[in-house]
VEXVOTI-262251 format. One line per 10 residues: number of its first residue (from 1); their letters; for each residue x, y, z of N, C-alpha, C. Coordinates in steps of 0.2 Angstrom, whole numbers, plus 5000, padded with zeros to 4 digits. Each point is the difference from the previous one (the first is absolute). Example, Ala and Ser with C-alpha at 12.3 -4.5 7.8 and 13.67 -1.06 7.14 Angstrom:
residues 2
1> as> 5066:4972:5039:4996:5006:5000:5004:5006:5000; 4998:5005:4996:5004:5006:5001:4996:5005:5003
***
This chain:
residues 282
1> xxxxxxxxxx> 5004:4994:5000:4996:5006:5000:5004:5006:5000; 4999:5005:4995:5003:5007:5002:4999:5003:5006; 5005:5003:5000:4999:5006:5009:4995:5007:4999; 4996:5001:4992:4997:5005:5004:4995:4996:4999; 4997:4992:4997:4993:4996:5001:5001:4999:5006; 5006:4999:5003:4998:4997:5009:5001:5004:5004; 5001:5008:4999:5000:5006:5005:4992:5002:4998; 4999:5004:4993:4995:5003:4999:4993:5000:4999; 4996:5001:5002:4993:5000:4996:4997:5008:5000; 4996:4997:4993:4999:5007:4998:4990:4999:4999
11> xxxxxxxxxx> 4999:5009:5005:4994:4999:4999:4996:5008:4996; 4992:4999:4995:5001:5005:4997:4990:5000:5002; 4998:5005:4999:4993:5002:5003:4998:5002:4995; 4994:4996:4996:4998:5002:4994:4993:5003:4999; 5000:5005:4997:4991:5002:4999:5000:5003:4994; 4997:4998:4993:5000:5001:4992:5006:5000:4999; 5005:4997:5000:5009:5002:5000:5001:4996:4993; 4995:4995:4996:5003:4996:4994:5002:5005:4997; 5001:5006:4999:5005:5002:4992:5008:5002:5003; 4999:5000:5006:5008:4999:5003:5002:4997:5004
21> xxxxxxxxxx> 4995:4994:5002:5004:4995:5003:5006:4995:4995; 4999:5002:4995:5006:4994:4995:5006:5002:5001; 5001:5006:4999:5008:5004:4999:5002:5001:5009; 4995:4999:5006:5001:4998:5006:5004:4994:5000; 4996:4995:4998:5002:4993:5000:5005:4998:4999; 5001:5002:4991:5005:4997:4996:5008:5001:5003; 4999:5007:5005:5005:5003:5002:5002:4997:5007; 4997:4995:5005:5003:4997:5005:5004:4992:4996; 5004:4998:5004:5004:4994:4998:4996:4994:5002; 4998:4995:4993:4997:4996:5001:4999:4994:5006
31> xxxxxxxxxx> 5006:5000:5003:4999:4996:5005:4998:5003:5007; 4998:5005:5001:4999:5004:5005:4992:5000:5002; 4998:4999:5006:4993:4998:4998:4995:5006:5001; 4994:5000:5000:4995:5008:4996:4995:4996:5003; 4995:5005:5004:4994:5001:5001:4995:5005:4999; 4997:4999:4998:4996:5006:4997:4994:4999:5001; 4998:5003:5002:4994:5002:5005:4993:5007:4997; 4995:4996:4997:4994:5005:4993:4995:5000:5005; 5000:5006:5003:4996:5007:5005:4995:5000:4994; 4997:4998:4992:4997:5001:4999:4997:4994:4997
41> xxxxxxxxxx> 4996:4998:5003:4996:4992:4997:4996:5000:4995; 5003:4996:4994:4996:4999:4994:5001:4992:4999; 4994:4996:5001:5000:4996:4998:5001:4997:4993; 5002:5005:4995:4999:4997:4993:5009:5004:4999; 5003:5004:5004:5007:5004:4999:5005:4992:4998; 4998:4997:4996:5005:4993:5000:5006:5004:4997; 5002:5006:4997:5006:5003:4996:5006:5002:5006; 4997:5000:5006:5004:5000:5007:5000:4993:5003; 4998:4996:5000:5000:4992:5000:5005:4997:4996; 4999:5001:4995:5006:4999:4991:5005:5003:5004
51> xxxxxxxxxx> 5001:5006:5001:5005:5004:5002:5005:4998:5006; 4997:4999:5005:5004:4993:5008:5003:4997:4996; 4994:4995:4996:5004:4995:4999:5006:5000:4996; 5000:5003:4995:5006:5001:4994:5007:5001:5006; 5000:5004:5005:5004:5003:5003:5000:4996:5008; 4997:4994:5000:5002:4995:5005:4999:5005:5006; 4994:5006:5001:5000:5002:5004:4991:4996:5001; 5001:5002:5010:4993:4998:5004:4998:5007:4998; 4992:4998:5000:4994:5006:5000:4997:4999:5005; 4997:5005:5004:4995:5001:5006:4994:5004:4997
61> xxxxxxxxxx> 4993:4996:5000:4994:5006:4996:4996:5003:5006; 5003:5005:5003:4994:5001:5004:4993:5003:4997; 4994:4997:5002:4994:5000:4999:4998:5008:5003; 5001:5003:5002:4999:5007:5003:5008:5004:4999; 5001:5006:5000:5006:5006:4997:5001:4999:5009; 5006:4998:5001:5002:4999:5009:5004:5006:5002; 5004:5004:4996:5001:5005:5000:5011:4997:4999; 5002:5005:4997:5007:4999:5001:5003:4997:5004; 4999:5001:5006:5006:4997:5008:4998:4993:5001; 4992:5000:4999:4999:4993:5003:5002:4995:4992
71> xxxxxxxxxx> 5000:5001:4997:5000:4997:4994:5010:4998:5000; 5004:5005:5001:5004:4997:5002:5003:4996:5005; 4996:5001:5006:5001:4995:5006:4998:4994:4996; 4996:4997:4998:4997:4995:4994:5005:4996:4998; 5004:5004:4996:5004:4999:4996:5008:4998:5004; 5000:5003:5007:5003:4999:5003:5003:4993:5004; 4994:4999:5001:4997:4994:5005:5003:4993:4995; 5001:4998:4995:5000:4998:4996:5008:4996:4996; 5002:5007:5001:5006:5002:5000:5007:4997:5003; 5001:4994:5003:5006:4999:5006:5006:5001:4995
81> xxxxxxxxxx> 5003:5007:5000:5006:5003:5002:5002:5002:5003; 5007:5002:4999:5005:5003:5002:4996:5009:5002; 4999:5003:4992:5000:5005:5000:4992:5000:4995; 4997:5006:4999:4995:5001:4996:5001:5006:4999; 4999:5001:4994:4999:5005:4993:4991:5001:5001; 5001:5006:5002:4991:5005:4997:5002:5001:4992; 4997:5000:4995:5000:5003:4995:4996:5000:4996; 4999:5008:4999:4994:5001:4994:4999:4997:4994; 4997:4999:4997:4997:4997:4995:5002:5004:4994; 4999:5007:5001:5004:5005:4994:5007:4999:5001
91> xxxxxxxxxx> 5004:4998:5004:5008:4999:5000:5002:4997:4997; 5008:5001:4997:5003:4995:4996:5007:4999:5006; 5003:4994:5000:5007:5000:5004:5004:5002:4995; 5007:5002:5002:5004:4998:4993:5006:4994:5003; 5001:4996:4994:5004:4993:5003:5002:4999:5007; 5004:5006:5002:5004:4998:5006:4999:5005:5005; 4993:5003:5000:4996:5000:5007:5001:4997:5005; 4997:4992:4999:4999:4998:5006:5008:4997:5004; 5002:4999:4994:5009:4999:5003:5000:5006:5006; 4999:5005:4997:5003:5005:5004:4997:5003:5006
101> xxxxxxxxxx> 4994:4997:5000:4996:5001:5005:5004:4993:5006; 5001:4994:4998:5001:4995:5006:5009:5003:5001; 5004:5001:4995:5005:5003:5003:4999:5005:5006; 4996:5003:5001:5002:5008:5003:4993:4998:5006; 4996:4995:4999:4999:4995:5006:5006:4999:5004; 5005:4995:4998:5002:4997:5003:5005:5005:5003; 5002:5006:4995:5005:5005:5003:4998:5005:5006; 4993:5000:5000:4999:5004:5007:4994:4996:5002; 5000:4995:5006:4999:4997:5002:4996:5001:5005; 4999:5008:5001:4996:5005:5006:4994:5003:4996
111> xxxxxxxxxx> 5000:4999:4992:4996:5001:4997:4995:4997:4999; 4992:5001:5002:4994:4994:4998:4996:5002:4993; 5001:5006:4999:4995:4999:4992:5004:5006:4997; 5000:4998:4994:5003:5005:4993:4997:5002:4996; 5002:5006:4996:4998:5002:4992:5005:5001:4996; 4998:4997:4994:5006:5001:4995:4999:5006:4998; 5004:5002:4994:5000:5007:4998:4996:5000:4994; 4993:5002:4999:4995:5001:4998:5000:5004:4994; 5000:4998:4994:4999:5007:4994:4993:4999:4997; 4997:5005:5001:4997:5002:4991:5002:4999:4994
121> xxxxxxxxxx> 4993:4996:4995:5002:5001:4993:5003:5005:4997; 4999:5006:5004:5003:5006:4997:5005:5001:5002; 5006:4996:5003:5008:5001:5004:5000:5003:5006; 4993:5003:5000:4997:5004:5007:5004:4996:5007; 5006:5001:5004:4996:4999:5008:4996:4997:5004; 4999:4995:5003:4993:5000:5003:5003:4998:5007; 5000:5006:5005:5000:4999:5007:4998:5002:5004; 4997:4995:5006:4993:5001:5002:5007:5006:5007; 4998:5005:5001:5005:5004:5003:4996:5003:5007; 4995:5001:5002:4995:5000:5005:4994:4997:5001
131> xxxxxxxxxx> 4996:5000:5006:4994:4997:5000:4994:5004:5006; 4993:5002:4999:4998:5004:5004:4999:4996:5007; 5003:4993:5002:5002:4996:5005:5006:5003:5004; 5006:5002:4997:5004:5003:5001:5001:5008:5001; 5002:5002:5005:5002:5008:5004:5005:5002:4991; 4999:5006:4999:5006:5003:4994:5005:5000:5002; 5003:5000:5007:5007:4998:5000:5004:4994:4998; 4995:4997:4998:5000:4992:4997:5001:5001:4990; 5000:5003:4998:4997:5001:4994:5009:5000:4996; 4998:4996:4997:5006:5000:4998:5005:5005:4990
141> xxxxxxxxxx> 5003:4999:4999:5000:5005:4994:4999:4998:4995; 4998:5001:4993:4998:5000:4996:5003:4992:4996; 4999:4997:4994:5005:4996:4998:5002:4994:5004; 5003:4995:4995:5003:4994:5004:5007:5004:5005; 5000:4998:5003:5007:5000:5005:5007:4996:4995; 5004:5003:5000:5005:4997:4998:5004:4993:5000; 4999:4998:5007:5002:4994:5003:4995:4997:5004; 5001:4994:5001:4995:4997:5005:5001:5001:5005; 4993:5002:5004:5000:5004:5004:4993:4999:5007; 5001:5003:5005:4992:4998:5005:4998:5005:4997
151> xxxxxxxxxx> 4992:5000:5001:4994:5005:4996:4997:4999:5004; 4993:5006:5004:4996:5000:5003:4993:4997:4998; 4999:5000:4993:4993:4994:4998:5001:4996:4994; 4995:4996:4997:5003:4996:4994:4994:5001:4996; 5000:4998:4993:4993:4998:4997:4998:4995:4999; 4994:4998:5002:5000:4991:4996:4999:4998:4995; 5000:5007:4996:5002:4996:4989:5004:4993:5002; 5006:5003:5004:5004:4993:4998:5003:5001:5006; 4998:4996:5007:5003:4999:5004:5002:4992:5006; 5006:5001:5000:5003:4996:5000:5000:4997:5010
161> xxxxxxxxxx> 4999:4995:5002:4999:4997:5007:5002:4995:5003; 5003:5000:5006:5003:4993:5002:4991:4999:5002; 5000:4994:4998:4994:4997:5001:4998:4999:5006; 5006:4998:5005:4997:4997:5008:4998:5007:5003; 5003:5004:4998:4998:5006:5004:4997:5003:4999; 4995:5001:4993:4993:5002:4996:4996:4995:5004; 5002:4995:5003:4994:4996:5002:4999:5001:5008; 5006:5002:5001:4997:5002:5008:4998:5008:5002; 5000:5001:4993:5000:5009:5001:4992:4998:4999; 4997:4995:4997:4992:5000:5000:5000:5002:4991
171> xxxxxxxxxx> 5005:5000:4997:4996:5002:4993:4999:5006:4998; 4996:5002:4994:4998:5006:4999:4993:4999:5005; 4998:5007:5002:4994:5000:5004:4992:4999:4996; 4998:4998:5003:4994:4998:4997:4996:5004:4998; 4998:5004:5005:4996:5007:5000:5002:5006:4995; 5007:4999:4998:5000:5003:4994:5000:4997:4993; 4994:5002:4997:4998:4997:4994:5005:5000:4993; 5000:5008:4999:5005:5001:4996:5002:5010:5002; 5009:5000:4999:5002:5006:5002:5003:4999:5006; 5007:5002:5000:5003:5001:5007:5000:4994:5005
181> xxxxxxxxxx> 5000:4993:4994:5001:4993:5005:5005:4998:5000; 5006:5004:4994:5006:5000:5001:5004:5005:5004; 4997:5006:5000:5006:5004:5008:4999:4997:5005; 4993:4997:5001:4999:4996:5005:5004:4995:5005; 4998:4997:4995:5008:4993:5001:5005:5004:5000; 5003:5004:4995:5006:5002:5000:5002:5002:5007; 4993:5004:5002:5003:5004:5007:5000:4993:5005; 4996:4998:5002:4998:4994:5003:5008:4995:5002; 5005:4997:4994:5005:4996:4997:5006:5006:5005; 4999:5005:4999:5007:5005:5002:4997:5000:5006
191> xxxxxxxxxx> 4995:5002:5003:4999:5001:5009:5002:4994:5004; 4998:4993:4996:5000:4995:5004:5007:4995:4999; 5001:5001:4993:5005:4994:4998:5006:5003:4998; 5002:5004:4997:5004:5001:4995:4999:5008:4995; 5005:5001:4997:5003:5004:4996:4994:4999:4994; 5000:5003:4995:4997:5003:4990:5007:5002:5000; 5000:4998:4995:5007:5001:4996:4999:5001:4991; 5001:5005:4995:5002:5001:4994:5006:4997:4997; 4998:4996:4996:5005:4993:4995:5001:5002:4993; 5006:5006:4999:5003:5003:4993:4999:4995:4996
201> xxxxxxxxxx> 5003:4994:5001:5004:4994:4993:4992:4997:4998; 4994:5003:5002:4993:4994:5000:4995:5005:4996; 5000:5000:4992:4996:5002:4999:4995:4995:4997; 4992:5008:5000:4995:4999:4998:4995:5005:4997; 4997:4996:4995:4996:5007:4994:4994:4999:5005; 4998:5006:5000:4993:5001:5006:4995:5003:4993; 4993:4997:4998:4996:5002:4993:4997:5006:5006; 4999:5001:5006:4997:5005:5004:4991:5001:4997; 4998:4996:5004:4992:5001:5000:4996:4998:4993; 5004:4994:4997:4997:4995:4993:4998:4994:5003
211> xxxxxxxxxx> 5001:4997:5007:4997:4994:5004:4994:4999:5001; 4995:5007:4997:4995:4994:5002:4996:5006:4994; 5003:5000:4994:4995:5003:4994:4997:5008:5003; 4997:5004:4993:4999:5007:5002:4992:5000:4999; 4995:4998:5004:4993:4999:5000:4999:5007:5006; 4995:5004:4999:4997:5003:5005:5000:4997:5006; 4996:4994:4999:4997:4996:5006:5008:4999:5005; 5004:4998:4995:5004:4998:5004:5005:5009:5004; 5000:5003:4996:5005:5007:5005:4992:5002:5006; 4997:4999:4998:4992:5001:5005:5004:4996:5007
221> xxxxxxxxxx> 5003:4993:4998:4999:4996:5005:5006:5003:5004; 5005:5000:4996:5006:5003:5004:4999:5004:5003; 4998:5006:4997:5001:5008:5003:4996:4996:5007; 4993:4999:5001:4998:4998:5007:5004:4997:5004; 5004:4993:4998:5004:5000:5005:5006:5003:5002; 5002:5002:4995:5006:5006:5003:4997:5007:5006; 4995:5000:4997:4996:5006:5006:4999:4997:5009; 4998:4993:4999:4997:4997:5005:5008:4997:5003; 5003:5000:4996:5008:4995:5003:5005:5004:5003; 4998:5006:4997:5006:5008:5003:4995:5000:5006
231> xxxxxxxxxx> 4996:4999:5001:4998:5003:5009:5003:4996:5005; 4996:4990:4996:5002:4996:5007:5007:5000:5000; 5005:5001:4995:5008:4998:5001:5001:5006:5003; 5000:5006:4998:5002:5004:5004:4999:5002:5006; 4992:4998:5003:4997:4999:5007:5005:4992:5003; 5001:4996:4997:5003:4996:5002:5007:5001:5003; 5003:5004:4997:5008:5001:4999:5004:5007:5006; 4992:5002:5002:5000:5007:5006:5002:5005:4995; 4997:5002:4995:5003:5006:4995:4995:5004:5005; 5001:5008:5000:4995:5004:5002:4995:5002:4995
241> xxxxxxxxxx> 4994:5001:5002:4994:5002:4999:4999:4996:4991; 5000:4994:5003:5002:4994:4991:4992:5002:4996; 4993:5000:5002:4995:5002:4999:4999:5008:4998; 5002:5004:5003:4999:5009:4997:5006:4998:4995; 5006:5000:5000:5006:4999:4993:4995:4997:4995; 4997:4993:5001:4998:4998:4993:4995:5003:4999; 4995:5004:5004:4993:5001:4995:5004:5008:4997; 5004:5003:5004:5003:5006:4996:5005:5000:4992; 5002:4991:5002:5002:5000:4991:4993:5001:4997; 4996:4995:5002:4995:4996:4994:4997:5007:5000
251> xxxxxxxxxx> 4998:5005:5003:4996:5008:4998:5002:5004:4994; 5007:4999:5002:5005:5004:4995:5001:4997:4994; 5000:4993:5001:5000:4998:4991:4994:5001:4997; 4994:4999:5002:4993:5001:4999:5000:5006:4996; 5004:5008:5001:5000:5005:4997:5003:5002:4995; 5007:4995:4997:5005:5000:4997:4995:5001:4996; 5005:5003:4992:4998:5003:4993:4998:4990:4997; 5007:4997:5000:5000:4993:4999:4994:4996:5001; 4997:5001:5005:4993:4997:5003:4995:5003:4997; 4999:5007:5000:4993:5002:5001:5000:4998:4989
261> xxxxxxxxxx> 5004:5001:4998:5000:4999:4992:5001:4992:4995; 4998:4997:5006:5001:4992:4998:4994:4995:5005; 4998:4997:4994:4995:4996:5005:5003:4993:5003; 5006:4998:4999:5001:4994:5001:5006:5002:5005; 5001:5008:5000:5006:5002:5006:4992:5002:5007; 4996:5002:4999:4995:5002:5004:4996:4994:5003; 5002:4993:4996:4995:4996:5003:5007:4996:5004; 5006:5003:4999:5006:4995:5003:4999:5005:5008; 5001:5006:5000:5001:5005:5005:4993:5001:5004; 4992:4999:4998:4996:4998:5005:5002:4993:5003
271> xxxxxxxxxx> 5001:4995:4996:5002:4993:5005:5006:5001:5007; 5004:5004:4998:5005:4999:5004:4996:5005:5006; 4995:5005:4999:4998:5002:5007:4996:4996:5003; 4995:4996:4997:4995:4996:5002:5004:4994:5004; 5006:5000:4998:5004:4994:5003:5003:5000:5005; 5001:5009:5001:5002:5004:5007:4995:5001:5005; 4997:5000:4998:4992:5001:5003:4997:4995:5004; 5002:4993:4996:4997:4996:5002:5005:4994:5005; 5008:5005:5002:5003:4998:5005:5000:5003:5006; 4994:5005:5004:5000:5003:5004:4998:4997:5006
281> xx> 4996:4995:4998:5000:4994:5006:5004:4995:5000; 5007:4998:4996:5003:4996:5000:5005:5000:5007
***
C-alpha cells in the first residue's frame, strides 16, 4: 500500500457539484480513498453514481440537505485515517499537494490542522486572513505568507486534519448548517489541541463558489445561513454584541446601489437578514 492510501482519506460535501466534481476527482491519486457525501438527493442523479464509481470513490446520499459540517462528520466517521482532507468539490490538488501536506505534518508535530496555499483560476491569492470569530488583532496580512508558518484561522475549501483529534474536538458542530463551521473547528483545534499552520509547497486551485451551481434557490439558501451562522458562531465564540454587528451588516447591504438594482442581489441580501433575524433566540 502507498503512504498517502494508508495515511490519508479524503472527504468532499456535495450539493449540484456534477460539472465539477470530475476535474476534483481526476485530480486526487488514485489509490487514495474519497468520500463523498450528496446533501442533495435525487434518486434518478445516477451521473453521480457513474461518477463514485469510475473514481473507486464511496458516496453518501443523504435523503434531506444535512448541511455542510454534519455532512462531513459523515464522511468522517468512515474514514479510519491518519489524517483527513476537507475538500471542496470546486477544487483541483496539484500532484504533489498532498505530499506536502503529510511532510509538514510530520515536520511540525504541534500542528493539528492545515491549509495549503489556495489559488484562484485567476492566479488570484486566496487567504482566508481573518474571521468575525476572531478580535482584529488576529487578522492577519493580505496574501500567502512566504514560508510556512502558524495562522490564526484556516478555510475548509481544503483543510487538512490529524484525524484523532477532529474526533475528539467533536467534529464540525452540528448546529452550524452552513457558514463559519470551519473557523469554528479552526478555533475549537487551536484552543484545545494544537497549532493551524499555512503549507507554501501544498497547492490548490479553489473554483470559489461553483460547488454547488448558480440557482437563485440556492444563493437564497446560503445568504440565510450565513446570516443565522454569523450570530450563533459569533455568540458562541464571546465576540461582543455578535447579534447588533450582524443585523447592522445585513441593513447596510440592504441599501447598497448593488442590491437595490438587482433582483437576484435583493433576494440574496433579504435572505441574509431573515437569517439574522431568525437567530435571536438561538
Amino acid at each position: 500500500m502507498k503512504i498517502k492510501s494508508a495515511r490519508i482519506g479524503i472527504v468532499s460535501v456535495c450539493y449540484n457539484s456534477n460539472s465539477v466534481l470530475p476535474n476534483m476527482l481526476a485530480s486526487i491519486p488514485k489509490d487514495v480513498p474519497v468520500v463523498l457525501v450528496n446533501n442533495r438527493y435525487d434518486s434518478e442523479n445516477n451521473v453521480l453514481v457513474e461518477m463514485a464509481k469510475s473514481h473507486n470513490a464511496t458516496l453518501i446520499s443523504n435523503k434531506t440537505n444535512k448541511g455542510f459540517g454534519t455532512a462531513c462528520n459523515q464522511g468522517a466517521e468512515i474514514l479510519n485515517k491518519e489524517f483527513l482532507l476537507f475538500l471542496n468539490p470546486d477544487a483541483v490538488l496539484d500532484p504533489d499537494a498532498l505530499d506536502a501536506l503529510l511532510k509538514a505534518a510530520d515536520t511540525f508535530p504541534s500542528a493539528v490542522a492545515f491549509n495549503p496555499r489556495i489559488i484562484l483560476p485567476s492566479g488570484t491569492p486566496f487567504f482566508k486572513r481573518r474571521s468575525h470569530l476572531l478580535p482584529r488583532s488576529k487578522k492577519m496580512a493580505r496574501g500567502w505568507p512566504k514560508n510556512d508558518c502558524e495562522v490564526s484561522i484556516l478555510s475548509g475549501a481544503a483543510m487538512f486534519v490529524r484525524r484523532t483529534i477532529f474526533m475528539k474536538a467533536g467534529g464540525f458542530d452540528p448546529a452550524i448548517f452552513l457558514f463559519y463551521e470551519d473557523d469554528d473547528l479552526a478555533l475549537r483545534l487551536h484552543n484545545q489541541y494544537g497549532k493551524l499552520f499555512f503549507i507554501r509547497d501544498s497547492l490548490v486551485m479553489h473554483m470559489s463558489g461553483k460547488s454547488s451551481g448558480p440557482s437563485i434557490e440556492t444563493v437564497v439558501l446560503k445568504a440565510w445561513h450565513m446570516g443565522r451562522s454569523r450570530v450563533y458562531a459569533t455568540r458562541k465564540h464571546g465576540r461582543p454584541m455578535p447579534y447588533t454587528h450582524a443585523m447592522i451588516s445585513a441593513l447596510s447591504k440592504m441599501f447598497l446601489i448593488s442590491t437595490l438594482f438587482s433582483k437576484r442581489n435583493r433576494a440574496k441580501q433579504f435572505a441574509y437578514l431573515r437569517g439574522v433575524i431568525s437567530a435571536w433566540r438561538l
